[in-house]
C-alpha positions as CSV (number, residue, x, y, z in Angstrom):
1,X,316.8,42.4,194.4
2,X,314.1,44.3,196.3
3,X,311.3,45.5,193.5
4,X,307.6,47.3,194.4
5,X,305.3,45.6,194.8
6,X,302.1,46.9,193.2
7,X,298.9,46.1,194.7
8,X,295.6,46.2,193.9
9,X,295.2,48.8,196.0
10,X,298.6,50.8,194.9
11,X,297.0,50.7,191.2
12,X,293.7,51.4,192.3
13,X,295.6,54.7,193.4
14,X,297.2,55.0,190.1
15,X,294.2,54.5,188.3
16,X,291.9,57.4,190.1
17,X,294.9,60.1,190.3
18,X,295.4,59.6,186.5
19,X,291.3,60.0,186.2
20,X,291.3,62.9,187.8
21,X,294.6,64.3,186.0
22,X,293.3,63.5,182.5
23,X,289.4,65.0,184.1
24,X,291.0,67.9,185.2
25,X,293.8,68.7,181.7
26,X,290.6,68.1,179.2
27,X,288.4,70.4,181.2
28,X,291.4,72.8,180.9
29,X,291.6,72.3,177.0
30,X,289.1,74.6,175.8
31,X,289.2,77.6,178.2
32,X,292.8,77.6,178.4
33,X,292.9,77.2,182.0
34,X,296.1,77.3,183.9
35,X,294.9,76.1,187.0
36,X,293.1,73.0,186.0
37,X,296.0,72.0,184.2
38,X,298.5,72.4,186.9
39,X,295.9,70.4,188.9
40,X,295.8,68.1,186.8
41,X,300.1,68.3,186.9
42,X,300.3,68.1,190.1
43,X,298.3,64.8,190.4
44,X,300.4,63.0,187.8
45,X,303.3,64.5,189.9
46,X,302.2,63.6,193.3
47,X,301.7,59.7,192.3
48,X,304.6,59.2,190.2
49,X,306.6,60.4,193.4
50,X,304.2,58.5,195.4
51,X,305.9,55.1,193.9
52,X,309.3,56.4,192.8
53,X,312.2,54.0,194.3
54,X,314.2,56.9,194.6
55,X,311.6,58.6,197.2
56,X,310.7,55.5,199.3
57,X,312.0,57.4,202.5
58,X,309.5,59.9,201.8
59,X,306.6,58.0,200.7
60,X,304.6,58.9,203.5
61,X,304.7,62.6,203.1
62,X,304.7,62.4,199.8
63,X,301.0,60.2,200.4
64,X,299.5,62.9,203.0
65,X,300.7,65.5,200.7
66,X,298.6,63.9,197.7
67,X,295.8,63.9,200.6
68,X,295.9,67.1,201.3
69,X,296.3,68.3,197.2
70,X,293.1,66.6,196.3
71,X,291.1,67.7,200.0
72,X,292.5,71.0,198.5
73,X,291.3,70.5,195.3
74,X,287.2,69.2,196.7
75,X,287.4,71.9,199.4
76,X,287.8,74.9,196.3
77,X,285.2,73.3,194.1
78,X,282.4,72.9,196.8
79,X,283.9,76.8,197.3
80,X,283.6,77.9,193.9
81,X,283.1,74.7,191.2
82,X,281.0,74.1,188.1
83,X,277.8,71.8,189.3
84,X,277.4,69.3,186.4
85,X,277.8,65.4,186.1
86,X,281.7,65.5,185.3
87,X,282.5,67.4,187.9
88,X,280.5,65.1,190.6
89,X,281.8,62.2,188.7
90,X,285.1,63.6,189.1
91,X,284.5,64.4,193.6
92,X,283.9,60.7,193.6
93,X,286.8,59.6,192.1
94,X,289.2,62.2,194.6
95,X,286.8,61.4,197.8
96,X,287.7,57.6,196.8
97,X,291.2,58.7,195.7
98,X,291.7,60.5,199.6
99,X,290.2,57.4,200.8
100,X,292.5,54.5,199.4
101,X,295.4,57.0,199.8
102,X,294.4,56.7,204.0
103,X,293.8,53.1,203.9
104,X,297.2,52.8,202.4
105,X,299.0,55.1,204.8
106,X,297.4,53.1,207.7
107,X,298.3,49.7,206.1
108,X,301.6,50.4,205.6
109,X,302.3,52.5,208.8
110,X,301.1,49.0,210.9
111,X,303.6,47.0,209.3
112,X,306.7,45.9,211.6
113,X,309.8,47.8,210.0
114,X,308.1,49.4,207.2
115,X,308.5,52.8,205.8
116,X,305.4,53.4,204.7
């Protein structure tokens, strides 16, 4: 039987996406706003196909995609975001999100016969 195997790394991954999900849906909450709740969607989204068995073949897209979402997602706040602790709090968490996400890619992508 070949099961995933989560590392620390792989829930670190987890972890900060669903920060950033749950950040982005409760900021959503009291203005009603669409977009930071289909930001916040499309995190949870992105990392559940990010470790789906059924997408393995496409991890690696599916991981630069999630990149690109949340560079998305930094590039429109420095553009046009709230300046306040929470939303500071929540660059870190995507800059280290982007980060692990990379280091992942680079580990996996260096591995004889892996696809990513």
């Amino acid at each position: 039987m070949n099961q995933a195997k989560f590392t620390s790394q792989h829930i670190a991954i987890i972890l900060l996406a669903l920060a950033t999900a749950v950040i982005h849906i409760m900021l959503a909450i009291p203005s009603n706003m669409i977009m930071f709740y289909l930001n916040g969607a499309g995190y949870l989204l992105l990392t559940v196909a990010l470790f789906l068995p059924q997408l393995k073949s496409m991890r690696a897209t599916v991981r630069w995609a999630l990149i690109a979402f949340t560079a998305v997602t930094v590039l429109g706040w420095v553009a046009i975001g709230n300046r306040n602790t929470i939303a500071y709090l929540d660059k870190l968490i995507e800059v280290a999100l982007i980060a692990l996400l990379w280091l992942d890619g680079r580990k996996n992508e260096s591995l004889p016969g892996a696809s990513a």
